[in-house]
N, C-alpha and C positions, 0 to 999 in steps of 0.2 A: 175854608171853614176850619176852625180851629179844634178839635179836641179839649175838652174839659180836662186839667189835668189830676182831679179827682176822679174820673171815667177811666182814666187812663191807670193809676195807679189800684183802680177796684177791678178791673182788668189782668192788670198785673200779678195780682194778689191772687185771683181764682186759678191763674194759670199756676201760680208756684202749689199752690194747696192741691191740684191735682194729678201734678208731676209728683208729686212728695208721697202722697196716697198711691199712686204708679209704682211710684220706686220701690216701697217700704210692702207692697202688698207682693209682689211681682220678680224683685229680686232676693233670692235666697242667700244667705251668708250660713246661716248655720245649719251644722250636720243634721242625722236624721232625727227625727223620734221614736225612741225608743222607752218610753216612759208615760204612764197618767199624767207626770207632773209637764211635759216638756209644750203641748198642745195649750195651755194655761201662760205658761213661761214667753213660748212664741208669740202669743198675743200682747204681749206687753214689747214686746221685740222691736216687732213691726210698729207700733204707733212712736216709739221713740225713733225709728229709724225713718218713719215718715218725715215727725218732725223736722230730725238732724238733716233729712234731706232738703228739707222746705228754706231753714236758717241758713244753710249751706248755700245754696244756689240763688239766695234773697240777697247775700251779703256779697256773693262774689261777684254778678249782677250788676248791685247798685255799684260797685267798686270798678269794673269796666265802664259802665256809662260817666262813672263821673273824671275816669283817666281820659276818658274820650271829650265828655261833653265842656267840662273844663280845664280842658288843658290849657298853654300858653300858646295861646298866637304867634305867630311870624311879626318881631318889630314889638311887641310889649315886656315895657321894660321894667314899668313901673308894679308895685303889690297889689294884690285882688282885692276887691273890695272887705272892707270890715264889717262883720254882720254879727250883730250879737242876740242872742236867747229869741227864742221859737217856741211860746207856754204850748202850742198845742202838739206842737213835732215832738216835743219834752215829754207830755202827759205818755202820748202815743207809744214811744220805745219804753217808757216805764213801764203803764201798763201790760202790752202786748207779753212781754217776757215775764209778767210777775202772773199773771193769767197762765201762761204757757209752762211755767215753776209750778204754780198751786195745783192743775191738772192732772202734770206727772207725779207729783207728790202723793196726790191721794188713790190715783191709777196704781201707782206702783205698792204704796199701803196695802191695799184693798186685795191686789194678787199676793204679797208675800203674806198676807193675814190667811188667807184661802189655801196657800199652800203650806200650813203652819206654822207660821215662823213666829210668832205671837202667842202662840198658845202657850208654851215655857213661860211666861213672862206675865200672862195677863188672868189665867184661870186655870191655877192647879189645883184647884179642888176637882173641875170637869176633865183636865187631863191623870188625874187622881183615878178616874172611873174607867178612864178609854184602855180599849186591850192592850196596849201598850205598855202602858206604865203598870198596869197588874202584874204584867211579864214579867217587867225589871223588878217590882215591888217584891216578887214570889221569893226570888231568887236573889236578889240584890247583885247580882256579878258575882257574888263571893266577897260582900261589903254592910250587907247584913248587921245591924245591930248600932246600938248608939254611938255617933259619932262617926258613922258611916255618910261620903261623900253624896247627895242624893244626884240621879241621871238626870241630864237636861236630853228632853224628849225633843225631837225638832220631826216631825209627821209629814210625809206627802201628801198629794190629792190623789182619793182612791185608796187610802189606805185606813179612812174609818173602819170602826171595830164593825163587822161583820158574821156569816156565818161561816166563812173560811177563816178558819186561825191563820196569824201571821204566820211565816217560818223565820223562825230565831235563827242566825249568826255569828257570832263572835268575831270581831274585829280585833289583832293586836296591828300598834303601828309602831315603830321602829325604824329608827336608822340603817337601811335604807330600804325599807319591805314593807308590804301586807301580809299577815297570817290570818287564814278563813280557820274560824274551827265550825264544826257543824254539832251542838251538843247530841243532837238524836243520836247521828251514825257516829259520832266519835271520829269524823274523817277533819284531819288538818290538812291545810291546800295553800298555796301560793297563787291559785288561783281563784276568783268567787264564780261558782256554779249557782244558779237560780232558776226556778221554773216563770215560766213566761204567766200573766193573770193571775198570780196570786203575791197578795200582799208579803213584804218580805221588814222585816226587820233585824237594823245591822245593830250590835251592841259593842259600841267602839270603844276601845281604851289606848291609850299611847304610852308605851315606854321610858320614855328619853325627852324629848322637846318635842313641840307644836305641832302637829301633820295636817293637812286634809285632805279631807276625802273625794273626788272633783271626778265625774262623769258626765263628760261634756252632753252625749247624746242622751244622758235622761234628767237633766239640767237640774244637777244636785249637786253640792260642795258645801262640806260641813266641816269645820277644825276638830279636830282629838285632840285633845288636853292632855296632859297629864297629872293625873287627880281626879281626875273630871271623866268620869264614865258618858256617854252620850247614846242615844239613842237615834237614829237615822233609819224612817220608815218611807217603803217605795213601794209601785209597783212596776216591775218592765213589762211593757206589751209586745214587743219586737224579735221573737227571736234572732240569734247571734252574737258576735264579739267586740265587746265595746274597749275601749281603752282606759281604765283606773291612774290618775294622775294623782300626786300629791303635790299642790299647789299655795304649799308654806312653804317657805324657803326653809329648810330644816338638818343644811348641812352641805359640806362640800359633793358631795355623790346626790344633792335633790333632785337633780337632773332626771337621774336615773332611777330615781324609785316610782316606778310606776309596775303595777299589773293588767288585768284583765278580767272581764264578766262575761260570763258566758250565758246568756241566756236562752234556756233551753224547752223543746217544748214539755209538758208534762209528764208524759210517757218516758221521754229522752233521759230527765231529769231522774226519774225513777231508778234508770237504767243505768245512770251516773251513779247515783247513791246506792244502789247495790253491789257494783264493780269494785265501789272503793271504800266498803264497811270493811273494818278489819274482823277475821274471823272470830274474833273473841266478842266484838261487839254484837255480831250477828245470833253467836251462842247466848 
């Protein structure tokens, strides 16, 4: 008895779709989470890495069976038969992949809109409102009045306006470094100190050429401009020490400008910012 070779290939197909869902749910590639935004980020991770597993192992598959199933015989000399156009094998690889495009498309919309990447772009009268942009409005960076550059806000998830104020930042970026200023305490650092659950916003400016800002573990990277004040809102959930990469190429030493976050618990954090107020600031 023969197998139907439609049975066989809807067979096929369940097997690759749950191997893929296996893979993508099961295997880990990226570090931890340390972020509201990263749990939102990861989910979009895994259904692409499903896929790419499913396409992967579909194409290399059919690419063994058919070194196998059509090979050349022992004693054939002559060319394989000429076979031309298959309207419904045709519809099939069209569709499947234009389905499987349109999906990711709006899957991946749908998270970078939730974790604000849209908001600059689509509704500045609402981000006009949100605590954020009051901040920068209040103050302007020290840009303040007409013909001042306005901030492109880009917002995490978890960092809507709340009854905890954000903690403001100051970001310089430079050839080949990060400078933290903290306006409260007046402490400047090469390193970024952060309290763990509570919204943080960074107010980034660049120096010199293009930098970004790129923390892998709280799945954030945002370019500093120069000209271009920008605003970068998070929140970390994790304590401890993530790695701060700058992921434009922005010169011969880009290698090496990177720093560190240190996030800390509350108390810790306290404990931080008192140790390193300067005495004048304190008076």
């Amino acid at each position: 008895m023969q197998i139907p070779s439609a049975l066989i290939t809807l067979l096929v197909g369940m097997i690759l779709v749950l191997t893929g869902l296996w893979v993508g749910y099961n295997v880990d590639l990226l570090p931890i989470e340390a972020s509201s935004n990263a749990p939102v980020y990861d989910d979009l991770f895994r259904v692409l890495f499903s896929i790419g597993t499913m396409l992967f192992l579909g194409i290399l598959g059919l690419l063994i069976f058919s070194l196998v199933r059509f090979r050349r015989k022992p004693g054939q000399l002559g060319d394989g038969l000429a076979i031309e156009g298959n309207l419904p094998l045709e519809i099939l690889w069209t569709a499947i992949p234009a389905v499987v495009v349109l999906f990711v498309g709006i899957y991946s919309y749908d998270i970078y809109e939730r974790m604000g990447g849209m908001a600059a772009l689509n509704d500045h009268s609402a981000m006009g409102h949100s605590a954020m942009h009051q901040a920068v409005a209040g103050d302007g960076g020290g840009q303040e009045g007409e013909g001042a550059i306005p901030a492109v806000v880009w917002g995490g998830i978890g960092v809507a306006p709340s009854a905890v104020p954000a903690l403001p930042v100051e970001v310089t970026a430079m050839q080949f470094a990060f400078i933290f200023h903290y306006p409260g305490a007046d402490i400047i650092s090469g390193e970024l100190h952060v309290p763990a659950d509570r919204p943080i916003e960074l107010r980034m400016k660049a120096n010199d050429v293009i930098h970004a800002f790129w923390v892998p573990q709280f799945r954030l990277k945002q370019d500093v401009i120069p000209g271009q004040p920008t605003v970068l809102s998070f929140t970390a959930t994790r304590p401890g020490s993530y790695p701060i990469v700058c992921a434009e190429l922005c010169g011969p030493y880009h290698g090496g400008m990177r720093s560190t976050v240190v996030v800390h618990e509350p108390d810790d954090y306290d404990a931080w910012i008192l140790k390193n107020t300067p005495a004048a600031a304190t008076a």
